[in-house]
C-alpha positions in Angstrom: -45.1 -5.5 21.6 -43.6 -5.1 25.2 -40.6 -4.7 24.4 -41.7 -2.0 22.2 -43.6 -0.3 24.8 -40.6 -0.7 27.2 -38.1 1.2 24.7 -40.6 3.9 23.9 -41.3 4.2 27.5 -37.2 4.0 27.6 -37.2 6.8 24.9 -39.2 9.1 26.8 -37.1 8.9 29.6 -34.2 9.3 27.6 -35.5 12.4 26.0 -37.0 13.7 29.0 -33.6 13.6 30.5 -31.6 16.0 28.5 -29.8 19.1 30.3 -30.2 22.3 28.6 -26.8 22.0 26.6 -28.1 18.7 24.6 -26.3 16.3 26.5 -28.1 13.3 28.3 -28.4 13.6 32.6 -26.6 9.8 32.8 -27.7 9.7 36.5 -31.3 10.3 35.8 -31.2 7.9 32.9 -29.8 5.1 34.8 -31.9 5.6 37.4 -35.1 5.6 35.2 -33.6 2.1 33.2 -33.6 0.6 37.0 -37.1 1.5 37.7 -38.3 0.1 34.4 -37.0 -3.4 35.0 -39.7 -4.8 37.0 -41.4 -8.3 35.4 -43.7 -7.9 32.3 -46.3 -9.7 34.3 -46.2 -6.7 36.9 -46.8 -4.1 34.0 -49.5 -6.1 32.9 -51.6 -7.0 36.1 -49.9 -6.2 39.7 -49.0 -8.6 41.7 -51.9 -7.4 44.0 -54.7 -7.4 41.6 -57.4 -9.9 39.7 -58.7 -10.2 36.9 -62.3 -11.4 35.2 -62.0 -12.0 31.2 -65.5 -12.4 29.8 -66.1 -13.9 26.1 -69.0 -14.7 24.2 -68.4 -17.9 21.9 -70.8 -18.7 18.9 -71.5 -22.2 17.0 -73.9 -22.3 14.1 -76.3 -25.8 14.6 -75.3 -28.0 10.9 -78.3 -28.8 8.9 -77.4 -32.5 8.1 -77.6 -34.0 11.8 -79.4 -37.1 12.6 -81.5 -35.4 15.2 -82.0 -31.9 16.5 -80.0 -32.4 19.7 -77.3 -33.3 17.8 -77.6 -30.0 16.1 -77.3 -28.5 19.1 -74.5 -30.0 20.8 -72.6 -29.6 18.0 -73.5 -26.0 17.8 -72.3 -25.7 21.7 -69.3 -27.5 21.2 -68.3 -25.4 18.7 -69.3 -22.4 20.6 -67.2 -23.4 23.7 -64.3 -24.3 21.2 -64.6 -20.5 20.2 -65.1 -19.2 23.9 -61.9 -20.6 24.7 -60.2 -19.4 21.8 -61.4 -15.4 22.2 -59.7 -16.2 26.2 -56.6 -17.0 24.6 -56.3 -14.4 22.1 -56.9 -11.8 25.6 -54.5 -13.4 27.6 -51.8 -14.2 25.5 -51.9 -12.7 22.6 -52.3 -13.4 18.2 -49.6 -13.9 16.2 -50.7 -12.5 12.4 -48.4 -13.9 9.6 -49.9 -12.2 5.7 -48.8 -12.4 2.4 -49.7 -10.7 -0.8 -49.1 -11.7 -4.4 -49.2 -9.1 -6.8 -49.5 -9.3 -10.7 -48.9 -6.2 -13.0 -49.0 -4.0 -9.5 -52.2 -5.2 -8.4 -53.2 -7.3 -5.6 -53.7 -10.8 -7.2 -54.4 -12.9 -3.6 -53.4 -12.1 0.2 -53.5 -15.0 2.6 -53.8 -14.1 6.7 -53.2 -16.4 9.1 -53.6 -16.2 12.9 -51.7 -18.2 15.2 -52.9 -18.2 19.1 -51.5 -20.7 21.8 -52.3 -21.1 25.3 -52.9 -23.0 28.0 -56.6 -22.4 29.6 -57.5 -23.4 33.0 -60.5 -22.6 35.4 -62.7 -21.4 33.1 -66.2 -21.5 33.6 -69.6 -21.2 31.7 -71.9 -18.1 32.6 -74.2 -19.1 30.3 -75.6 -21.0 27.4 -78.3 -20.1 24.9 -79.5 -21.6 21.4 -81.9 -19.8 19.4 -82.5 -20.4 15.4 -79.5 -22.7 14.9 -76.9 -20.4 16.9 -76.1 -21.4 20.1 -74.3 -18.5 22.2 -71.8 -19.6 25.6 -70.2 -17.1 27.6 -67.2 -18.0 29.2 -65.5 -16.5 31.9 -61.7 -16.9 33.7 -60.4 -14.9 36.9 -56.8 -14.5 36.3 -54.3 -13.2 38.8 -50.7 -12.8 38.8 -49.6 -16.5 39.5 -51.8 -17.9 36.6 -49.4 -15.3 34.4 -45.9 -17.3 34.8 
């Protein structure tokens, strides 16, 4: 995806920088291409600059537990599990890989999966609340451009 924005961005510039008579201002283009190679991090977040992700994870308490507080640490373990997977998906990004099988040109089964990978650090709870079986934690991470390399 950033490399797509960077050669649309690209493009632009090149299309922007056409002389009257059709042909392409090299100089200008050149000079544009230059400016454009600064680090994907920097396009993302400056070098200068924070930032506060905030996510909301949810895990449903099972019925078949021994006792209710192991209903509910279940149900915030699997809401933290989720917390930290709705950081990753911000920070770095879901891969989506689908397939359809079709039968006399109709859709007989699609399967989607999502792929997500990241390292998570520093991240901290906000808060925590159960209420009729779902227990809600929101999670929160300050990232800033050294946590991006």
């Amino acid at each position: 995806m950033k490399s797509l924005l960077t050669l649309l961005f690209c493009l632009g510039m090149f299309t922007s920088a056409m002389a009257l008579d059709g042909h392409p201002d090299e100089e200008l283009i050149e000079l544009n291409l230059q400016n454009t190679k600064q680090s994907q991090e920097d396009m993302y977040l400056p070098s200068n600059s924070s930032m506060r992700i905030t996510v909301v994870g949810q895990g449903v308490a099972p019925t078949m537990t021994i006792s209710p507080a192991q209903a509910y640490a279940m149900a915030k373990r699997a809401a933290t599990v989720e917390a930290y997977r709705l950081i990753a998906e911000k920070v770095k990004g879901v891969r989506v890989e689908g397939k359809d099988v079709l039968r006399n040109m109709m859709i007989k089964s699609t399967d989607v999966n999502l792929y997500v990978s990241a390292m998570i650090r520093n991240a901290n709870v906000v808060d925590t609340k159960f209420e009729n079986g779902l227990c809600e934690v929101e999670m929160e991470v300050t990232l800033d451009h050294s946590h991006l390399n």
